[in-house]
N, C-alpha and C positions, 0 to 999 in steps of 0.2 A: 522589564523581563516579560517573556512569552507568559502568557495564563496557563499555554498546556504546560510548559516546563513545572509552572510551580506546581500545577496540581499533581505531574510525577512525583513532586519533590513532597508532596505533601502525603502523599499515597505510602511514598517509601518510611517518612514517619511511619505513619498507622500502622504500614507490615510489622515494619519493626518492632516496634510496642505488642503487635497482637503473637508475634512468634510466627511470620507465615515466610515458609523458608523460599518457595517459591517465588513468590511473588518479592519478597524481598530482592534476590537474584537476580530477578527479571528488572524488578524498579532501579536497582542500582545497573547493570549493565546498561537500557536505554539512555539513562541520565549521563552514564559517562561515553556514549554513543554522541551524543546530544553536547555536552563539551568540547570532546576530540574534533568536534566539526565546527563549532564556536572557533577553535582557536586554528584550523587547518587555513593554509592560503596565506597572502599578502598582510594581511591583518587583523586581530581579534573581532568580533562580531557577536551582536545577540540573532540568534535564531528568529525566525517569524511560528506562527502557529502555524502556519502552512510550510515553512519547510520542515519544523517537528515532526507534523505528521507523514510529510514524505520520507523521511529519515527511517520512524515506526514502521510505514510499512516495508519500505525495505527490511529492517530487524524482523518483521513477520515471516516475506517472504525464505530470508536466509533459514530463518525455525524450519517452516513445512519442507524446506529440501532437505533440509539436514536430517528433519525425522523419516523423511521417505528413504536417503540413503544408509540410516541407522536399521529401518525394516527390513531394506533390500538385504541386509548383511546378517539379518536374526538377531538385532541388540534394539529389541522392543519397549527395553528398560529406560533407556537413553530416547528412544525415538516417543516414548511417552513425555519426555521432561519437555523433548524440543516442542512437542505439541501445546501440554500446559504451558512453555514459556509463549506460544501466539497465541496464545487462549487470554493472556494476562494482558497483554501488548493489544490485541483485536479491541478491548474495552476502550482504547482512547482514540479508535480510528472512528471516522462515518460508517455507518450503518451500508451494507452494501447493496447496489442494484440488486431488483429482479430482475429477471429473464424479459420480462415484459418491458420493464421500464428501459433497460440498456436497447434494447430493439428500439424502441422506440427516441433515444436521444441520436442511436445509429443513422436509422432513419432520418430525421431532423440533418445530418451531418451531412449525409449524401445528399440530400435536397438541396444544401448548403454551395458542393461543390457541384453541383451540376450547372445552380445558377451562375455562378461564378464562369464553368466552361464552355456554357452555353449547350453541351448535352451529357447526356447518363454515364456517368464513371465507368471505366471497367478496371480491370486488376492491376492495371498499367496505372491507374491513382491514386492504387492503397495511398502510399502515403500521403497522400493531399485528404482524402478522408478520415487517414486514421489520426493526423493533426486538428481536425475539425471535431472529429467525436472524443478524442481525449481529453480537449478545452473544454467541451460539455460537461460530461462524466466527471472531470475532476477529481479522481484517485478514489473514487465510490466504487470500482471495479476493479481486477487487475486489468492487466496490460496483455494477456492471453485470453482472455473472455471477450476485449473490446476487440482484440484480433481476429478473432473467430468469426464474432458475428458480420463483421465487415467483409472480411474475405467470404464470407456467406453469402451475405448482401450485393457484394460486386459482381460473383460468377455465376448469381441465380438470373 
């Protein structure tokens, strides 16, 4: 069994025992997030730590839109939980780029494909770069940050 599964599993104890509603809610939802996709497909399966935490951060992401579509509508109440619920979930992801460092794995990516094409990328290779700099970065960014800076990178 994954390390990170059990340390959910171990986490949701402690909530439990301590009375913490939130996090309780959150540890049980990921965990049966985290199951449903164990047994989804051809055949039952154990998770890896790396698709755990690709899993969490999706359950992040789905938080923060939900809370921005709970703002948009004046239900601040609800768009507070979504938030505490990434706040709880954010604890068992990597530590995210800075600004500095993601430029710079960017960089490194694009250097990557240029050798490869033998000259400088333009927007016409987003994707051959932005394949290059994801493999880098490794789910330490999202996926709109690493886009940015690349489409940045290519049309500068």
């Amino acid at each position: 069994m994954a390390d990170l599964k059990n340390r959910l599993q171990a986490d949701l104890t402690s909530a439990m025992k301590n009375r913490e509603k939130t996090r309780t809610a959150t540890l049980r939802m990921a965990l049966t997030a985290v199951a449903n996709e164990e047994v989804a497909g051809d055949s039952a399966r154990q998770l890896t730590d790396d698709e755990v935490l690709k899993l969490l951060a999706r359950e992040v992401k789905k938080r923060k839109e939900a809370a921005e579509a709970f703002a948009g509508a004046g239900r601040a109440e609800q768009s507070q939980l979504e938030l505490d619920e990434a706040a709880v979930l954010n604890e068992y992801l990597p530590q995210q780029l800075a600004d500095d460092e993601l430029t710079a794995l960017v960089d490194a990516a694009v250097a990557e494909v240029t050798e490869q094409l033998g000259e400088a990328p333009g927007p016409r290779q987003m994707g051959q770069v932005m394949k290059a700099a994801n493999a880098k970065v490794a789910g330490r960014a999202e996926g709109g940050r690493v886009a940015a800076v690349v489409k940045k990178r290519l049309t500068s």
